[in-house]
ChimeraX commands (.cxc) that place a marker at each C-alpha (Angstrom):
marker #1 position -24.80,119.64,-42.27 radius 0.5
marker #1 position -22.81,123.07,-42.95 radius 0.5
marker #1 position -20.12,122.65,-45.26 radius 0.5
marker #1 position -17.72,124.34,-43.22 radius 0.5
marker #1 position -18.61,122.04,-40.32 radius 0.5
marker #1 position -17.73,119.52,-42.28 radius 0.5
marker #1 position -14.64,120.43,-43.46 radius 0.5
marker #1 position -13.64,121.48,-39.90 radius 0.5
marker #1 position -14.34,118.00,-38.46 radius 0.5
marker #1 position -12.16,116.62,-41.28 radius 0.5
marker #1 position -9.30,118.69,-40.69 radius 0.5
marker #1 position -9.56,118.20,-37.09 radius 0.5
marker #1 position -9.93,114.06,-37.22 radius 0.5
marker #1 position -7.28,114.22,-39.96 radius 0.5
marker #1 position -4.71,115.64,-37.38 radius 0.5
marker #1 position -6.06,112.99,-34.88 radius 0.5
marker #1 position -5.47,110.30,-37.63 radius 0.5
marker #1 position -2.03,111.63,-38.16 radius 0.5
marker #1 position -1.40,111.53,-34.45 radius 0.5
marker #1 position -2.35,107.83,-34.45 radius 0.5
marker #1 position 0.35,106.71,-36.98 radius 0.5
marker #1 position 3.53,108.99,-35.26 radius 0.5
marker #1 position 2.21,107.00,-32.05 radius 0.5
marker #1 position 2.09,103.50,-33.61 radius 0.5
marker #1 position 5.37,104.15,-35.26 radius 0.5
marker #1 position 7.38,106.09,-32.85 radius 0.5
marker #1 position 7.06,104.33,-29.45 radius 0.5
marker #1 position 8.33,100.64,-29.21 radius 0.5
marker #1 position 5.12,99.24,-28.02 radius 0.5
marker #1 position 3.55,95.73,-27.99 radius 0.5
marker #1 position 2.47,94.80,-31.08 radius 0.5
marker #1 position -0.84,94.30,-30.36 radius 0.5
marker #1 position -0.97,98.21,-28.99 radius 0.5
marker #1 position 0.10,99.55,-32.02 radius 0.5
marker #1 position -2.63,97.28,-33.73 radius 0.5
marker #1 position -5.13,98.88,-31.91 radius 0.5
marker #1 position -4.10,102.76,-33.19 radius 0.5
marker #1 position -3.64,101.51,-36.37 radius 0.5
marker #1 position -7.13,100.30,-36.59 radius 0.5
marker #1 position -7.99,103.70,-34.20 radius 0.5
marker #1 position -6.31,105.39,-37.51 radius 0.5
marker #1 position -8.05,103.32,-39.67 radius 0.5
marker #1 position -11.70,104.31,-38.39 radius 0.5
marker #1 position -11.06,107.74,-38.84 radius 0.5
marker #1 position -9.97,107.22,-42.38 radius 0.5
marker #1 position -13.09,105.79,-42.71 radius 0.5
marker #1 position -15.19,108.96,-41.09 radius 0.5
marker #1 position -13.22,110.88,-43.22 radius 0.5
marker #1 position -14.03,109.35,-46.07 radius 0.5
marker #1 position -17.78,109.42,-45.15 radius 0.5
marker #1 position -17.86,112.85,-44.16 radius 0.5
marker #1 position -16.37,113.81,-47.91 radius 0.5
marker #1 position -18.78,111.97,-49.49 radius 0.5
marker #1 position -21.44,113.86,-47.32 radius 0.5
marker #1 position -20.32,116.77,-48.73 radius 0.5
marker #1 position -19.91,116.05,-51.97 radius 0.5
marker #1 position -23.34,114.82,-52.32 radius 0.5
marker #1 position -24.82,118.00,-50.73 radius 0.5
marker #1 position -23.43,119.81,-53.52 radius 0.5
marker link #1:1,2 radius 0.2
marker link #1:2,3 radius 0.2
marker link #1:3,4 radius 0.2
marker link #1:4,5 radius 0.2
marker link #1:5,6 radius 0.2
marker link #1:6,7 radius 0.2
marker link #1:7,8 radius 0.2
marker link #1:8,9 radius 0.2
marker link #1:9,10 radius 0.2
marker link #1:10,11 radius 0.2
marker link #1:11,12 radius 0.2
marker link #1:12,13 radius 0.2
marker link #1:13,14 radius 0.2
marker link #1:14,15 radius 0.2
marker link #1:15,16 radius 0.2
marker link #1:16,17 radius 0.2
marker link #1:17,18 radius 0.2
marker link #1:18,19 radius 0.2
marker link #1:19,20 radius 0.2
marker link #1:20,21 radius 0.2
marker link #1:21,22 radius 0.2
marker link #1:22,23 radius 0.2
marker link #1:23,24 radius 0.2
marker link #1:24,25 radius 0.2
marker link #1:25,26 radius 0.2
marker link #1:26,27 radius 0.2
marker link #1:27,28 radius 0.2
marker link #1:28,29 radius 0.2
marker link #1:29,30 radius 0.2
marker link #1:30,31 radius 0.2
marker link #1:31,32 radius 0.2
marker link #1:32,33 radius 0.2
marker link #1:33,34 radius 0.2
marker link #1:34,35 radius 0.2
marker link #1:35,36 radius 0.2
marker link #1:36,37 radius 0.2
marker link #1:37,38 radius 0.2
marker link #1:38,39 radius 0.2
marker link #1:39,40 radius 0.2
marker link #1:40,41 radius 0.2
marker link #1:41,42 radius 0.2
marker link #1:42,43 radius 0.2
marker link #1:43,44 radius 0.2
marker link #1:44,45 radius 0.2
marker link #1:45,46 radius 0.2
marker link #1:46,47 radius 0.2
marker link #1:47,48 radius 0.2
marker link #1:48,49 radius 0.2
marker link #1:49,50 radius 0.2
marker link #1:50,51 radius 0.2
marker link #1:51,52 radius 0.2
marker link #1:52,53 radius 0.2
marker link #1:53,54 radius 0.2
marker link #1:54,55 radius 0.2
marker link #1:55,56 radius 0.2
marker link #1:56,57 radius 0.2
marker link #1:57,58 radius 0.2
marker link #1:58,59 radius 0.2
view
């Protein structure tokens, strides 16, 4: 995969990931709703974390 491809789909699931934890925090919502974006939040993390070491390794 391009690195800049890459690096765009990180930035861009970043934000999303971001998003996620303003939601979970902001709005007064059942617990087990904000469970759910938090573990939304965390599987992007994860991608993200994937998607570096992707990268790093096509170096």
């Amino acid at each position: 995969m391009k690195k800049w491809v890459i690096d765009y789909t990180i930035e861009k699931l970043e934000m999303i990931a971001e998003d996620l934890r303003s939601l979970a925090d902001a709005y007064k919502m059942e617990s087990e709703a904000r469970e759910i974006l938090r573990d939304s939040r965390t599987t992007l993390l994860n991608v993200i974390e994937k998607l570096r070491k992707m990268e790093a390794d096509e170096e």
